[in-house]
N, C-alpha and C positions, 0 to 999 in steps of 0.2 A: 223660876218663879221670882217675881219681885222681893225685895224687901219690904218687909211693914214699917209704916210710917207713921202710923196710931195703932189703940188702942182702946175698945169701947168701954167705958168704965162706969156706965150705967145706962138702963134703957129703957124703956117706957113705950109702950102700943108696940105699931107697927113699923121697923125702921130697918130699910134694903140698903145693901151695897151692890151697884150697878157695874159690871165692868166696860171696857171699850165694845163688846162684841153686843150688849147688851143684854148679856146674862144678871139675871138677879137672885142676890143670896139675902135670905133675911139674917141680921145681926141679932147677937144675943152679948151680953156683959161677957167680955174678956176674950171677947175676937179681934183679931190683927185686921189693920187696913191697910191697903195698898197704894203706892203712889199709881195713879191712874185710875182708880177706882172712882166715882159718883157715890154720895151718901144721902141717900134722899128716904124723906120722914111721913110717915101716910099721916091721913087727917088728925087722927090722937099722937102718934109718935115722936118721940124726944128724946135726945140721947148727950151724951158729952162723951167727946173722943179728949185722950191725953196722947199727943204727940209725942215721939221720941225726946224733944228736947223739954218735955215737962208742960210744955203749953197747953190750955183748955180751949178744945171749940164746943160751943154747943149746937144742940139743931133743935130746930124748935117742931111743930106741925105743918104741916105740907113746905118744908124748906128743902133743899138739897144743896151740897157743897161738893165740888170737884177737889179733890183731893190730889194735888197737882203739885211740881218741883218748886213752887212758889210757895203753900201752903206749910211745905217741908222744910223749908230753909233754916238754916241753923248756922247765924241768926235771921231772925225773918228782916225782909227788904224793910230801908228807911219808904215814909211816904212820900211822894211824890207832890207838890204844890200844885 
């Protein structure tokens, strides 16, 4: 099993974690996410993941986020011009 890379630390409507296979699990507050995982938010659903290194993503409704070695960085990449 992967390691987790977040952690849903509040939740709102309806809001899945997609794996590669395209299995979906729906999140609840204080479930672990995985690198490789898709976070994706149904029409009401909103959530804020806290990253291992303390950073906040949020997700808003119908958004989704690849949760990806990028995403996970620690420290996250400079931006690019």
């Amino acid at each position: 099993m992967k390691n987790a890379i977040a952690k849903v630390s509040s939740l709102s409507g309806e809001v899945f974690a997609r794996t590669a296979d395209g299995t979906l699990r729906r999140l609840r507050t204080g479930d672990s996410i995985t690198e490789g995982e898709t976070i994706v938010a149904g029409q009401n659903g909103r959530t804020r993941l806290i990253l291992a290194d303390g950073r906040e993503i949020n997700i808003g409704p119908r958004e989704s986020v690849a949760m990806n070695a990028e995403v996970a960085a620690n420290p996250p990449p400079a931006a690019e011009d």
